[in-house]
VOGU-238404 format. One line per field, with one value per residue (C-alpha): residue number from 0; residue in one letter; x, y, z. Coordinates in steps of 0.2 Angstrom, whole numbers, m for minus. Example, Ala and Ser with C-alpha at 12.3 -4.5 7.8 and 13.67 -1.06 7.14 Angstrom:
2
num = 0; 1
residu = a; s
east = 62; 68
north = m22; m5
up = 39; 36
***
This chain:
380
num = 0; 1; 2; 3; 4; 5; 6; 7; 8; 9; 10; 11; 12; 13; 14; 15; 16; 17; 18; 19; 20; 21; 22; 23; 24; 25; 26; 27; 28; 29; 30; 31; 32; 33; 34; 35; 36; 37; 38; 39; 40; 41; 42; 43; 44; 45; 46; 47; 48; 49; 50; 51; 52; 53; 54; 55; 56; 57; 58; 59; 60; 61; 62; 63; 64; 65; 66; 67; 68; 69; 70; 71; 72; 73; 74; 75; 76; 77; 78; 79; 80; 81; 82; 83; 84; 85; 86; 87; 88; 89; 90; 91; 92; 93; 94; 95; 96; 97; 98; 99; 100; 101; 102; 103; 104; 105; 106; 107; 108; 109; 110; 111; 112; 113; 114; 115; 116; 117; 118; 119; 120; 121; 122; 123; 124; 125; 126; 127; 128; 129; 130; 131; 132; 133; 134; 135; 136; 137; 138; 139; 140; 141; 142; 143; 144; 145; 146; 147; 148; 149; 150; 151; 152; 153; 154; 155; 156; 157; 158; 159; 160; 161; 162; 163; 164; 165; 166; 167; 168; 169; 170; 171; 172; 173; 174; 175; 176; 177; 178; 179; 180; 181; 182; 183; 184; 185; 186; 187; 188; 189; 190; 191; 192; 193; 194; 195; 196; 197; 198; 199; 200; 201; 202; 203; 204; 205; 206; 207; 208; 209; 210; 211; 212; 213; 214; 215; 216; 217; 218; 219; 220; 221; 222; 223; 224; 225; 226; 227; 228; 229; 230; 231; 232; 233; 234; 235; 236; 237; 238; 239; 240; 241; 242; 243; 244; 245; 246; 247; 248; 249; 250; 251; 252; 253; 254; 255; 256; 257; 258; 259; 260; 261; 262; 263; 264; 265; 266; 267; 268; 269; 270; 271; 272; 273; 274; 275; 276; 277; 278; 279; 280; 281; 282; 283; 284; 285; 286; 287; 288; 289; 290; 291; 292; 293; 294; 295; 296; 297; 298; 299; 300; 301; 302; 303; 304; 305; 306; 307; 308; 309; 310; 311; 312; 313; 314; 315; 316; 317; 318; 319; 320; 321; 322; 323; 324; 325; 326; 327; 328; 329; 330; 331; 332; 333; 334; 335; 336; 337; 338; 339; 340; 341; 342; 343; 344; 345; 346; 347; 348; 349; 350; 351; 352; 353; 354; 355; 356; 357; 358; 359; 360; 361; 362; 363; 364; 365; 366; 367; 368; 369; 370; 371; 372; 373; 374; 375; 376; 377; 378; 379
residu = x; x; x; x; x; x; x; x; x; x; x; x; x; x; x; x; x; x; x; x; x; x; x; x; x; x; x; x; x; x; x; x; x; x; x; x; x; x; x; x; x; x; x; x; x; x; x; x; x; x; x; x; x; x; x; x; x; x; x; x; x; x; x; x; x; x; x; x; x; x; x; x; x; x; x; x; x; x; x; x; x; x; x; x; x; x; x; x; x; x; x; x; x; x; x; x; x; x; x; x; x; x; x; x; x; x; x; x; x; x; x; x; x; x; x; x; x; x; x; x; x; x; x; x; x; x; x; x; x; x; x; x; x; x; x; x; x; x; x; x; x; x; x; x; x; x; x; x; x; x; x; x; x; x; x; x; x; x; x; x; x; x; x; x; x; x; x; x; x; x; x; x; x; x; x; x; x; x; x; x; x; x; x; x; x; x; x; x; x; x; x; x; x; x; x; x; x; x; x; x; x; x; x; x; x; x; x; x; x; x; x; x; x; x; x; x; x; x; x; x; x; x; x; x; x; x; x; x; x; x; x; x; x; x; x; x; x; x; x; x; x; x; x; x; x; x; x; x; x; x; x; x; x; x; x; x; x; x; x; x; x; x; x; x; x; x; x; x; x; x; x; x; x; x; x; x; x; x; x; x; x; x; x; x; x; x; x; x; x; x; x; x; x; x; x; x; x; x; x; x; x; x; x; x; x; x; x; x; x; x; x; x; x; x; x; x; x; x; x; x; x; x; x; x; x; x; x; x; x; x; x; x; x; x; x; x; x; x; x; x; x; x; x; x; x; x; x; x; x; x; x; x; x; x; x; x; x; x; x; x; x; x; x; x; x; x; x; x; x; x; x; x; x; x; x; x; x; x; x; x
east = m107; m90; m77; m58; m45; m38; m20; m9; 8; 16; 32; 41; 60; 60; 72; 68; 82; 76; 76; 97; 101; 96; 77; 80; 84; 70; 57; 61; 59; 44; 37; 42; 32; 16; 13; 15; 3; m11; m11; m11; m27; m32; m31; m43; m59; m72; m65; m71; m58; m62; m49; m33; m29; m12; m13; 5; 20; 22; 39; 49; 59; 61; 76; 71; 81; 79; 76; 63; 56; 56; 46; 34; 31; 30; 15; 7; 7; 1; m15; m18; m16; m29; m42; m41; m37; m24; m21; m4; m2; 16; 16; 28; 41; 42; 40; 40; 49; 68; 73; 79; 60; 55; 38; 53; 63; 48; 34; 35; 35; 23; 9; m10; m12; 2; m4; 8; m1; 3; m13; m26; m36; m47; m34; m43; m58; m59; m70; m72; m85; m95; m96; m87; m75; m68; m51; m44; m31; m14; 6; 16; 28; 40; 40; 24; 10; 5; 5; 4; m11; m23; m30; m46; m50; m54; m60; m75; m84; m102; m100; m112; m101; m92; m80; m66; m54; m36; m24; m8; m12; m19; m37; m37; m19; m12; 4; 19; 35; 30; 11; 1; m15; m32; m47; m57; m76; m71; m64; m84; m91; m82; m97; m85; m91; m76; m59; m43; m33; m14; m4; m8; m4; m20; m38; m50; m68; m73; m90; m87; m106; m110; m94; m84; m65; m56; m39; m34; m21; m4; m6; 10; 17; 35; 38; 29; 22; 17; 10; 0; m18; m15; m30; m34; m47; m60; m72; m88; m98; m114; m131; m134; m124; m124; m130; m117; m113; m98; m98; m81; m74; m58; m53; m37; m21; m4; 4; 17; 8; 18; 8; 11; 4; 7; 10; 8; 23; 19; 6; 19; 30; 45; 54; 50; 32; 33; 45; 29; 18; 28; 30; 12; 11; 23; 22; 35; 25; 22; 33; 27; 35; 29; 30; 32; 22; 21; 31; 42; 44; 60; 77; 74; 85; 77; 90; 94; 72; 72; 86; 79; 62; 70; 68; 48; 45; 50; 55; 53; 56; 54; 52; 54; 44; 41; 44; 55; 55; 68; 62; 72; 61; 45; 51; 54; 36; 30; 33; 24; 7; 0; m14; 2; 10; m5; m10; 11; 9; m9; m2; 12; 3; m7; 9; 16; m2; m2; m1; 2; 13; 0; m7; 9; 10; m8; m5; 13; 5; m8; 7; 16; m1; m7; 9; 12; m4; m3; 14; 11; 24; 37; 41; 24
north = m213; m210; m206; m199; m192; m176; m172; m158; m150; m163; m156; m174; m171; m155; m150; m138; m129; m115; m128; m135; m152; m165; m161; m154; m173; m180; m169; m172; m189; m186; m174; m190; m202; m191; m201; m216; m210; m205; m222; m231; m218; m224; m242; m242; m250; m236; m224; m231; m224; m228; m215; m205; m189; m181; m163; m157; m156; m171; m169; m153; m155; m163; m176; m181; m194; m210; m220; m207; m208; m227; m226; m215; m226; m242; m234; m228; m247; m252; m243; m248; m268; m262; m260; m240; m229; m217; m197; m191; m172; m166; m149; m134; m141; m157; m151; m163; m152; m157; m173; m182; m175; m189; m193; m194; m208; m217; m214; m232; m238; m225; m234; m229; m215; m201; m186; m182; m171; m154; m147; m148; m166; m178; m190; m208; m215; m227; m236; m234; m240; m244; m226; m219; m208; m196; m188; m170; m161; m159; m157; m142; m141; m125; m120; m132; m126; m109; m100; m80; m79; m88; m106; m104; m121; m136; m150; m160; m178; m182; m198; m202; m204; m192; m179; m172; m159; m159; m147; m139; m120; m106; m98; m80; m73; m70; m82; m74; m84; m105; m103; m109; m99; m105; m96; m97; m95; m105; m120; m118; m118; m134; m142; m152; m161; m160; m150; m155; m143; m139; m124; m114; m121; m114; m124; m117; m120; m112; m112; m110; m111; m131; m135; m136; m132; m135; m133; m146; m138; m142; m155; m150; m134; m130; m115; m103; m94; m110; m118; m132; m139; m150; m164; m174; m167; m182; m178; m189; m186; m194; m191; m197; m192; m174; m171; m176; m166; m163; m165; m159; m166; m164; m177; m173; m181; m185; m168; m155; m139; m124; m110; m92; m84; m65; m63; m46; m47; m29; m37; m47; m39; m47; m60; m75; m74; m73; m88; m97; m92; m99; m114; m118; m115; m133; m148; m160; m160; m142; m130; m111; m95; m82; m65; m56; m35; m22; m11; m17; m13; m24; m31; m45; m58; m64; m80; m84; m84; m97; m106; m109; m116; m125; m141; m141; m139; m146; m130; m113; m96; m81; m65; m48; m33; m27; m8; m2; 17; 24; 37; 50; 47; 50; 63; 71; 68; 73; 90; 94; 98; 85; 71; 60; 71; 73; 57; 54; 67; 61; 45; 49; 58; 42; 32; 45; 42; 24; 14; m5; m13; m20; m5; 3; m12; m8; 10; 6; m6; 8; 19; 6; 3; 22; 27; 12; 16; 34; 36; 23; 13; 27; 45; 56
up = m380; m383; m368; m371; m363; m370; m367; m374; m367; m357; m362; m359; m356; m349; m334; m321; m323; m306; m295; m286; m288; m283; m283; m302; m307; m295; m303; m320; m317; m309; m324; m337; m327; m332; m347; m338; m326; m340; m346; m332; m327; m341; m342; m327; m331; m321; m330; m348; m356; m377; m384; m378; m389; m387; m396; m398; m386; m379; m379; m374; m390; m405; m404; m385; m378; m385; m368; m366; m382; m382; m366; m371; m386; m373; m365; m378; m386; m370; m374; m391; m385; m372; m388; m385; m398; m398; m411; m409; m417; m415; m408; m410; m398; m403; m421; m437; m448; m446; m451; m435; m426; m416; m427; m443; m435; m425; m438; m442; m422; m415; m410; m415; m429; m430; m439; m453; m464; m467; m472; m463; m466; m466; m456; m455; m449; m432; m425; m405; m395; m409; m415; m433; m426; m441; m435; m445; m440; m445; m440; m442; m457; m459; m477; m480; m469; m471; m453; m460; m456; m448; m458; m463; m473; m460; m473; m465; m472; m475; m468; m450; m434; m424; m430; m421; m425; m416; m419; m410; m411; m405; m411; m419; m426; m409; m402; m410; m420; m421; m415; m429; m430; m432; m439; m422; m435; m449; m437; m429; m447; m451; m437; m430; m414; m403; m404; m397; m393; m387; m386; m375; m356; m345; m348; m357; m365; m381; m389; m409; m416; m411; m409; m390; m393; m377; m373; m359; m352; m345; m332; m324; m330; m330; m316; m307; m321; m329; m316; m323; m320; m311; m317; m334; m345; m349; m365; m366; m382; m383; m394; m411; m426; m431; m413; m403; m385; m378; m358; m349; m333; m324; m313; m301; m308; m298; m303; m292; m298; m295; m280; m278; m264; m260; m240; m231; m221; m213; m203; m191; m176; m182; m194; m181; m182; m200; m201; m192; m202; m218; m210; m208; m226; m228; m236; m242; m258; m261; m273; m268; m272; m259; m263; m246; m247; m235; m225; m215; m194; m194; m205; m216; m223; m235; m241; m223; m221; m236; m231; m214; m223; m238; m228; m226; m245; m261; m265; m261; m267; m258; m265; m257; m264; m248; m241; m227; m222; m213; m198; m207; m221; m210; m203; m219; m225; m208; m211; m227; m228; m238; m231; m229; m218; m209; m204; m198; m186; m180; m179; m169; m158; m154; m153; m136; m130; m132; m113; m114; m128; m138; m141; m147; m158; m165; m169; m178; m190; m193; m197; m209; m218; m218; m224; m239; m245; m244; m252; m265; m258; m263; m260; m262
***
């Protein structure tokens, strides 16, 4: 039985450029430290770790710093002297291509096997936890590797052991300008055991004939619309030779992972009870983007509403796609004979009948509902 840890899309070096100083500086520090962090994970004697694959973008460009660089090569040594054994493919970010890419300058220094090739390969042959572990994959090359259309030609040996496939790309011809496309049935034809795979930032699990293709995932994504994983993806393979099974967990790893929540701010009498309810959603730890719906029974100021929270997060954005209508506009819609202007008069009936406060409350947040879901959120 074979255990390793599958990473992809760490996008070392990358700087949060939505977020003000200083927590911009403070997060990217944070977001380097993740390499750091899968090591150490590593290193960690329960978690029998044999193997650590990185497949693609480990860096959010090809000439990172040097410090950074330097660092990243420091823990990645730190797992070979550990006896675990460590695949690097470059990725589309931190492409091989030009000659001052990272993998150029370091190829000498990078610890473990760095995959230069390419063509798709039969890269080497190691030996971990007693098991023949062949590696194929290969590294992007404009000019070189043919990315028209999808590759279709995934060499694989005779030889007993294990056979795992890593590539930086995406399955089928879809991914646009510098996403190397891979031939989703003749990658599951090759039989490899396992496939690595970087790319694209979400996890996911593929079944290609006997083969399990996963792509990890971004532990920790970049914004709001990359929001990251949040946890490592750990691969044990076990079984004898050409029977090998692939069994996926995902333990939690230390990462800020980017929330959005959507908040019907119609249902509240006023912007201090939605002011409370934001604040329960706190945490000095959490980035969320809140995207406030509904119509509106009072004036909202949106920046001074995030300026008042901006302390209880470690970011926060607030969007506003909520609906205000004017009473001239209800008035307006009142008067025609359509459903919409039907249920306005009914309900403004019930609002001059209404005795006590809270019902009055009740019957205009009817009204704001009725009429947002009635109109469409615009005129009928």
């Amino acid at each position: 039985m074979l255990r390793l840890l599958h990473l992809a899309d760490l996008h070392l070096g990358w700087t949060p450029s939505f977020m003000p100083e200083p927590r911009r500086a403070e997060r990217k520090r944070r977001r380097d430290a993740l390499l750091r962090a899968a090591v150490d994970w590593s290193l960690r004697p329960e978690h029998r770790i044999g193997m650590v694959v990185i497949a693609g973008d480990l860096f959010e460009t090809h000439t990172p710093d040097e410090a950074l660089a330097a660092s990243a090569v420091r823990e990645l040594g730190r797992l070979v002297e550990a006896g675990i054994a460590v695949v690097t493919v470059p990725g589309n970010h931190d492409e091989i291509t030009y000659h001052n890419s990272i993998y150029r300058r370091w190829a000498d220094r990078w610890p473990g096997v760095l995959v230069q090739h390419p063509f798709p390969a039969h890269v080497t042959t190691l030996t971990v936890a007693g098991v023949p572990v062949h590696v194929y994959g290969l590294a992007y090359t404009g000019g070189l590797t043919p990315a028209q259309r999808p590759l279709a030609q995934f060499p694989k040996t005779d030889e007993p052991g294990l056979h795992l496939g890593v590539f930086h790309g995406v399955l089928g011809d879809w991914g646009g300008e510098r996403s190397l496309p891979l031939d989703p049935e003749a990658l599951g034809a090759a039989g490899y055991d396992y496939v690595a795979l970087g790319h694209i930032h979400q996890h996911r699990e593929h079944r290609l004939g006997r083969t399990t293709a996963v792509y990890c995932g971004a532990v920790e994504g970049k914004d709001f619309e990359d929001p990251g994983v949040g946890h490592w993806t750990v691969v044990e393979l076990g079984g004898a030779p050409g029977h090998f099974t692939a069994r996926i967990e995902r333990p939690p790893a230390p990462a800020q992972v980017a929330e959005t929540v959507t908040v019907d701010a119609g249902r509240f009498d006023d912007p201090a009870a939605l002011e409370t309810a934001l604040v329960g959603m706190g945490g000095p730890e959490r980035i969320l983007r809140v995207r406030l719906t509904g119509a509106l029974p009072f004036e909202l100021d949106v920046d001074a509403l995030a300026a008042s929270l901006a302390d209880r997060f470690y970011h926060l954005s607030i969007e506003d796609q909520t609906e205000t209508v004017s009473d001239a506009l209800l008035d307006r819609w009142a008067s025609q004979p359509t459903i919409l202007g039907t249920f306005i008069r009914r309900m403004r009936r019930r609002l001059e009948q209404a005795t006590g406060d809270e019902e009055r409350r009740l019957v205009v947040k009817a009204l704001r509902r009725g009429v947002h879901a009635l109109s469409g959120g615009g005129a009928p």
